[in-house]
mmCIF file of the C-alpha atoms, coordinates in Angstrom:
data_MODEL
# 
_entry.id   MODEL 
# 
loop_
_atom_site.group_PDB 
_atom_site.id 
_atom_site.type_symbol 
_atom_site.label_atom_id 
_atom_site.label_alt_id 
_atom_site.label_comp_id 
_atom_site.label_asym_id 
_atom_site.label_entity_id 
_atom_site.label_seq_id 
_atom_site.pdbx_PDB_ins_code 
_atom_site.Cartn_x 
_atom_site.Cartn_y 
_atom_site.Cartn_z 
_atom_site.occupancy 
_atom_site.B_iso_or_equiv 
_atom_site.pdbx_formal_charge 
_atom_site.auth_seq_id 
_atom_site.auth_comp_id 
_atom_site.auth_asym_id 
_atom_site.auth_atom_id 
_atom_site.pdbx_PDB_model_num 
ATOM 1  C CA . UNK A 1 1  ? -176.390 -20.788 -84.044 1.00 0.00 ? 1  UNK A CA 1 
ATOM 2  C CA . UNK A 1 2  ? -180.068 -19.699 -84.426 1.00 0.00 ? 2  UNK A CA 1 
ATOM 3  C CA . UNK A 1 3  ? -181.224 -17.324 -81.837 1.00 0.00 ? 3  UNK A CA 1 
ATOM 4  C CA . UNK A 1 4  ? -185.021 -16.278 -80.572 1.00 0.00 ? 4  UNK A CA 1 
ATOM 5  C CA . UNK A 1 5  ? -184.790 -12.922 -78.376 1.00 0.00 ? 5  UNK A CA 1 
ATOM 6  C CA . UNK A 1 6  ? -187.766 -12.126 -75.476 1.00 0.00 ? 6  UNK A CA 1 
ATOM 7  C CA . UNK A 1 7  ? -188.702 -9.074  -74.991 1.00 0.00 ? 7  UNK A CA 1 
ATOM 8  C CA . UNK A 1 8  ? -191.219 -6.727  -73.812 1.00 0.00 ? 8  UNK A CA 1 
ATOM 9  C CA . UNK A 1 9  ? -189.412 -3.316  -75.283 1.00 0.00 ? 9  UNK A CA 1 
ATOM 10 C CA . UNK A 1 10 ? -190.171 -3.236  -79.409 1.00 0.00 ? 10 UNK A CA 1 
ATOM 11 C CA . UNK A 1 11 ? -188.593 -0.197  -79.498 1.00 0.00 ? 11 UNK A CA 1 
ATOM 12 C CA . UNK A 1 12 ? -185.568 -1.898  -78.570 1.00 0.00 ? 12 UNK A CA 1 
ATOM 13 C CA . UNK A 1 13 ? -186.213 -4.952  -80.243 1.00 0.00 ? 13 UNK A CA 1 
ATOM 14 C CA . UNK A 1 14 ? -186.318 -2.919  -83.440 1.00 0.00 ? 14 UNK A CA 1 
ATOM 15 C CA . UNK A 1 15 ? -183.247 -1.083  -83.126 1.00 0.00 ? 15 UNK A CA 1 
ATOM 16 C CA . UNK A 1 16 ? -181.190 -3.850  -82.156 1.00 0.00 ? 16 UNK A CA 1 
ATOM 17 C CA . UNK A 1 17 ? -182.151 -6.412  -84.910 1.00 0.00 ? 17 UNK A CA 1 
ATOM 18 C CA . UNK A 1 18 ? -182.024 -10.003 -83.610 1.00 0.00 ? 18 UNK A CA 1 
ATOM 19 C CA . UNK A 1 19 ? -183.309 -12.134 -86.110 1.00 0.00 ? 19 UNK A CA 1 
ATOM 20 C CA . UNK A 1 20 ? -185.943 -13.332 -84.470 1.00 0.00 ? 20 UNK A CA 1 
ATOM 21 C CA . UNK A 1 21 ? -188.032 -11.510 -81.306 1.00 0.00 ? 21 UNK A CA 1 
ATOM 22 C CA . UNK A 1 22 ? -191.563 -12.346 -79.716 1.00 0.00 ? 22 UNK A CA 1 
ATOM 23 C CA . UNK A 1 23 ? -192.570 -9.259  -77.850 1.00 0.00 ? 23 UNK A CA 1 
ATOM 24 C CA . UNK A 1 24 ? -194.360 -10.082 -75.076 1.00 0.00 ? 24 UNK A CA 1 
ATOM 25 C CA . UNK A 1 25 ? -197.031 -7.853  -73.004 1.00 0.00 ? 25 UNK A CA 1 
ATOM 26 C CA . UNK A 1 26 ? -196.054 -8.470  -69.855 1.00 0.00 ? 26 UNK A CA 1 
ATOM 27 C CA . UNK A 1 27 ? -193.825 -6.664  -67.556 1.00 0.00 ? 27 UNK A CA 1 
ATOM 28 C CA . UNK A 1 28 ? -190.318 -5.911  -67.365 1.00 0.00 ? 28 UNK A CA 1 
ATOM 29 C CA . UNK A 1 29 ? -188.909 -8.896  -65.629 1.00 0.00 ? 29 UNK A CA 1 
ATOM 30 C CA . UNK A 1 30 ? -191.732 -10.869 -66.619 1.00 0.00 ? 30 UNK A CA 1 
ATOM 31 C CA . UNK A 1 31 ? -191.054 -11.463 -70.078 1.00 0.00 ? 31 UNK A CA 1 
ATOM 32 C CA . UNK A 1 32 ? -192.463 -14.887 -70.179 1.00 0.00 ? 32 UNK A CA 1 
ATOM 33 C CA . UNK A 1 33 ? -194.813 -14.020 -67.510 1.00 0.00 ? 33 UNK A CA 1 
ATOM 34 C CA . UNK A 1 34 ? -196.325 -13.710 -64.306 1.00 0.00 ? 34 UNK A CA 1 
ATOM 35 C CA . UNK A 1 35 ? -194.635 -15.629 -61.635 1.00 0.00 ? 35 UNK A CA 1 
ATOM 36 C CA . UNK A 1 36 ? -196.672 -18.736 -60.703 1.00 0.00 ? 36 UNK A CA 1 
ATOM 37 C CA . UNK A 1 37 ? -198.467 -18.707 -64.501 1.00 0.00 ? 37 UNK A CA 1 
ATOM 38 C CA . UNK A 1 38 ? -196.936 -21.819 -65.689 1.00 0.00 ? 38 UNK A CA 1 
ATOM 39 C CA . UNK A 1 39 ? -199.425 -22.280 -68.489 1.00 0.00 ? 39 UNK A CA 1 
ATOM 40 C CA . UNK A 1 40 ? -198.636 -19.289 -69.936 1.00 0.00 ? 40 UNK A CA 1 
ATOM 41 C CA . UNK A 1 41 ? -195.201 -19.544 -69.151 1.00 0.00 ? 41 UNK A CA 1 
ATOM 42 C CA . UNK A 1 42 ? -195.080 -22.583 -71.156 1.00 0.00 ? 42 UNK A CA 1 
ATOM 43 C CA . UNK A 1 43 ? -196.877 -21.275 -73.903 1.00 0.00 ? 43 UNK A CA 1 
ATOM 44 C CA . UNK A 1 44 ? -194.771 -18.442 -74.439 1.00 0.00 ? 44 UNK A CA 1 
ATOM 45 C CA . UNK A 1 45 ? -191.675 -20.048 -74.501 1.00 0.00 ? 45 UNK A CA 1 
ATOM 46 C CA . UNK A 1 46 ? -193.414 -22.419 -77.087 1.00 0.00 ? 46 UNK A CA 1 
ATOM 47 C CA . UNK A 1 47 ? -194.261 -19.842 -79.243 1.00 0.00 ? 47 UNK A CA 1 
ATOM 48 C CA . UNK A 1 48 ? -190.804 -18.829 -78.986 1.00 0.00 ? 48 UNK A CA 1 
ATOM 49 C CA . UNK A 1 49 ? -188.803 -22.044 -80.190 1.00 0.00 ? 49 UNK A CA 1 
ATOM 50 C CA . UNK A 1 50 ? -191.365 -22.192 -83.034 1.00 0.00 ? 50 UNK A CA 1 
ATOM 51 C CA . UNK A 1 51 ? -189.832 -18.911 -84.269 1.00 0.00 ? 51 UNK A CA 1 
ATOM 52 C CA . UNK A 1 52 ? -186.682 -21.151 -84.967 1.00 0.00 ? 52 UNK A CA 1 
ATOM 53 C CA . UNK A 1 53 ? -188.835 -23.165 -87.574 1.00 0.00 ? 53 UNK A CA 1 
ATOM 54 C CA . UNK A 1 54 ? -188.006 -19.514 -90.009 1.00 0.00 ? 54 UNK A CA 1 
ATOM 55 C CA . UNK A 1 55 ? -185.003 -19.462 -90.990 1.00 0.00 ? 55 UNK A CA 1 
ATOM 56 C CA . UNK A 1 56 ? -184.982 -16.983 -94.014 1.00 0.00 ? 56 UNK A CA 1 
ATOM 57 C CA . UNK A 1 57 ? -185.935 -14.019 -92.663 1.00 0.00 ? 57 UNK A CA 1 
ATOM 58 C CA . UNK A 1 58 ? -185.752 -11.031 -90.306 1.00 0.00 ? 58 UNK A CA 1 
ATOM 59 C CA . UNK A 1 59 ? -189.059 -12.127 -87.844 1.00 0.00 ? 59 UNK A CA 1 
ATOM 60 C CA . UNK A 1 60 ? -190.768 -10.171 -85.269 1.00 0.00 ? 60 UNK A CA 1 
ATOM 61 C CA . UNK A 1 61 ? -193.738 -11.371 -83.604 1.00 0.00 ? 61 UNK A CA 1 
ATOM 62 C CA . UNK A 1 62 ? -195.952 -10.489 -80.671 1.00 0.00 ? 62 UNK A CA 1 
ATOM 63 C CA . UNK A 1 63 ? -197.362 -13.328 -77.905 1.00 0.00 ? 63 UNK A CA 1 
ATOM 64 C CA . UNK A 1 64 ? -201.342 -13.177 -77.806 1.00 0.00 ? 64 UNK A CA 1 
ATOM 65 C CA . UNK A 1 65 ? -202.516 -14.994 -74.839 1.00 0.00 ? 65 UNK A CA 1 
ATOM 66 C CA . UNK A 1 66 ? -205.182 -17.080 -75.436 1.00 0.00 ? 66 UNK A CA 1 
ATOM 67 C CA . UNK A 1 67 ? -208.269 -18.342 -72.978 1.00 0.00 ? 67 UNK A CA 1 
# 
């Protein structure tokens, strides 16, 4: 079953290995951010189902906000 992991710890990311990751740069316990930021919210949880689109490699990416 293809799998997308949020985080905000690369260090972590890294060393566990899930085949795909978007690092976010929010808080801990924010990872798809701040409460009450839908927009965002929404975004980065789109950029994260996109990640399934790869399928033949290892990916790591990082969420830019935008605007």
């Amino acid at each position: 079953m293809p799998t997308v992991a949020l985080s905000t710890m690369r260090g972590r990311s890294i060393a566990l290995k899930p085949p795909r990751v978007l690092l976010t740069g929010f808080d801990r316990g924010q990872t798809v951010g701040p409460p009450g930021e839908t927009a965002t919210q929404l975004a980065v949880l789109t950029a994260a189902l996109r990640l399934l689109e790869q399928h033949d490699t290892t990916v790591l990416e990082t969420y830019v906000k935008t605007g």
